[in-house]
N, C-alpha and C positions, 0 to 999 in steps of 0.2 A: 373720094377715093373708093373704088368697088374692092371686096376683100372676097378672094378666091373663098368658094364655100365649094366642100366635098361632095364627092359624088355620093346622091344615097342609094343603098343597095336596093334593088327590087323586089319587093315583096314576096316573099317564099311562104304559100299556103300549108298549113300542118298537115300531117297523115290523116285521113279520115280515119276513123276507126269503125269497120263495119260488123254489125250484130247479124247473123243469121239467125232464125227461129225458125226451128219446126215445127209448126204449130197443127190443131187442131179444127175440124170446121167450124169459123165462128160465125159467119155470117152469109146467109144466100149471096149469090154472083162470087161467091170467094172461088179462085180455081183453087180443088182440094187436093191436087199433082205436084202445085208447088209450095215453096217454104216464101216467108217475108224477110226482108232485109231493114235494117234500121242503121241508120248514118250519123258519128259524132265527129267533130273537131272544133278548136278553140283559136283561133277565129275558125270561124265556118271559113269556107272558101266558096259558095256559091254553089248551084244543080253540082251532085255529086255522080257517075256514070258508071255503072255495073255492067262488062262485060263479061261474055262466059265463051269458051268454045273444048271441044272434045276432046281437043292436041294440044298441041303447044302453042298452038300457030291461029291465023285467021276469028281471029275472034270476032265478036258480033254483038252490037247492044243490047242487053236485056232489060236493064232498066235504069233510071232515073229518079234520086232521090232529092228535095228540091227543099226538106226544112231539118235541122235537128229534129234526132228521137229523145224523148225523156226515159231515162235508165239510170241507174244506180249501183248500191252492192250492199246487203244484208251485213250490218256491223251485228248482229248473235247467228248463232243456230235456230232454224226454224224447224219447227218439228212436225212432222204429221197430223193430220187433224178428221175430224167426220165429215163423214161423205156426204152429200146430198142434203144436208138443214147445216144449219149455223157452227161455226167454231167459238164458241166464247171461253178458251183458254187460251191459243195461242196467239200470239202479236210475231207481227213480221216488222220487225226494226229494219230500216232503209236509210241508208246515204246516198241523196242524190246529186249525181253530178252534173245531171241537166234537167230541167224541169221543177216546176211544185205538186204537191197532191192535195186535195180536200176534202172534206170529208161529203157522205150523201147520203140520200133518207132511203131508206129499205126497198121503197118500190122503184126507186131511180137503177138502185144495184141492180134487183131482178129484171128491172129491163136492160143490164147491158153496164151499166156506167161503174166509173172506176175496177174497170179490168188490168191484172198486170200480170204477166209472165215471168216466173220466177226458175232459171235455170238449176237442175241438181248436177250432181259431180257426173251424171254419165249423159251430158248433155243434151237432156229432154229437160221440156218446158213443162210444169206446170202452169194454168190459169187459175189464176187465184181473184178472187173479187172485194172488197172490203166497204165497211160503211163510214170509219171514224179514222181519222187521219190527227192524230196527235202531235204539234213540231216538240218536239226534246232537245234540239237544239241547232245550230246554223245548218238548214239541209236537212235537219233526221227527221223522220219521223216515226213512230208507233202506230200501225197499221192492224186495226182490234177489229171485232164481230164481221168473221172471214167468212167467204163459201169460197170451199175448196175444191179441189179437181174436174174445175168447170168443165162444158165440154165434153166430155169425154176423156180429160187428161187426171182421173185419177191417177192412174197408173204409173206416173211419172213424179206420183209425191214419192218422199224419200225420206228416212228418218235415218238421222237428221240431215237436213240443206246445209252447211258447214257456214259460217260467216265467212263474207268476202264474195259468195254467190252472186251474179247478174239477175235483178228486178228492170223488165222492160217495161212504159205504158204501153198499151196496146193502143193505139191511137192514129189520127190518121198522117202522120208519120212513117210509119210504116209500109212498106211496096213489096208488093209479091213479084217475085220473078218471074219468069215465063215459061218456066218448065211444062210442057204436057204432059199427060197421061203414061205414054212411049217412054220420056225421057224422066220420068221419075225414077228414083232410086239408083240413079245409073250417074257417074263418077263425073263429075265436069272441071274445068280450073276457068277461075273468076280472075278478071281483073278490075280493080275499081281504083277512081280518083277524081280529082277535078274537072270539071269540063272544060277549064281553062287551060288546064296544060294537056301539053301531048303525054302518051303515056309512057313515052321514055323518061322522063322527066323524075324525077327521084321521090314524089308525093306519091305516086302510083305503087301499090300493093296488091302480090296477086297470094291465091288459097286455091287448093283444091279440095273439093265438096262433094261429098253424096251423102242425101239426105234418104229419108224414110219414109219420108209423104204419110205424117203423121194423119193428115186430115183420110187418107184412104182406109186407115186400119178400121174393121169394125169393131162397134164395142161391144163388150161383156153386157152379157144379159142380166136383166133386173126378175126382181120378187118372185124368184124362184119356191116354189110352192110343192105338194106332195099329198098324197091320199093312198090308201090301199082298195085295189078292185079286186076283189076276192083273195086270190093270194101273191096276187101281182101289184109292186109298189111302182105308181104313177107320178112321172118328174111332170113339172109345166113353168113354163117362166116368161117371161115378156121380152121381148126382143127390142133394142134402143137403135132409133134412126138417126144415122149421122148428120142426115141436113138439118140447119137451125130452124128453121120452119116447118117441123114434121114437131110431131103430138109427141114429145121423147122427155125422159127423164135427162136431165139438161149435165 
């Protein structure tokens, strides 16, 4: 005897939840006009689609996000720390919600690895870097002997970062949009979702966005110096290059 079995519903993908970052220029070939995007949901739901357009109307792909980002959110206050050499008082306590971290040896850091973007309350990124990755418990960790305001995003430390704050990895995860040069700074509305559904479809969520093409701003000058030439006092200071492959104080 066959026993009637129910109909099962169809699979309803969750909301993506998408991260904008304004970030800084961190890497040659990065276009420095636009911001990065970072994609979560649980289950994934497969390539996730970033469209953007001017109006309401006619929207147009801008990008394609194709893995989980790893992100989190600061369980303390973080606080301000020195610029340019090591921070060995502060720890960046982290809850992640996707991803692990580890720790890495001094010259691994300076060239690049374990980088993470830590948002403040007026929605700029710092990058922050670390060497020692401590689990404190399911998910946490204590994130010790920091270099701070990588990049050129001192500016964007903040004292204090509030707990509950977004910790991005910076990794390749991560997808710049396709803003140019023109269309930086200038207002857009996004829509993003699954490439599985159509974008009527109730998984889809849109944002409108204008960002500040952090990567364009220049930076504040370095080792500012002084002498007096007879009765006239002489400023002189070093000027820092934004591209990551220029001779710059980083």
């Amino acid at each position: 005897v066959r026993v009637p079995r129910l109909a099962q519903p169809a699979a309803q993908p969750g909301r993506v939840l998408l991260i904008f970052l304004d970030l800084p220029w961190l890497a040659d070939g990065q276009n420095p006009a636009a911001p990065f995007v970072g994609a979560y949901a649980d289950p994934w739901p497969g390539d996730v689609a970033v469209l953007r357009s001017a109006t309401t109307a006619g929207y147009a792909h801008d990008a394609t996000l194709r893995t989980p980002c790893s992100f989190g959110f600061t369980t303390e206050d973080f606080y301000s720390g020195p610029r340019w050499h090591w921070d060995r008082v502060n720890s960046l306590k982290v809850r992640m919600v996707n991803g692990i971290l580890a720790s890495a040896d001094r010259l691994a850091v300076y060239g690049g690895a374990n980088a993470v973007a830590v948002e403040n309350p007026d929605g700029g990124w710092e990058v922050v870097q670390f060497v020692d990755a401590a689990l404190t418990g399911p998910g946490e960790y204590a994130l010790t002997n920091l270099l701070r305001g990588r990049r050129g995003s001192e500016g964007q430390m903040r004292a204090p970062v509030p707990a509950g704050a977004r910790v991005v990895v910076l990794d390749e995860s991560l997808v710049q949009l396709g803003l140019s040069a023109a269309q930086a700074r200038q207002p857009f509305n996004y829509l993003w979702g699954p490439v599985s559904r159509p974008i009527s479809d109730v998984s889809w969520q849109n944002a409108q966005k204008t960002f500040e093409a952090a990567a364009l701003v220049p930076l504040a000058p370095c080792h500012l110096a002084f002498a007096w030439d007879g009765g006239d006092l002489v400023l002189s200071w070093r000027r820092r290059d934004r591209a990551p492959s220029a001779a710059a104080i980083t």
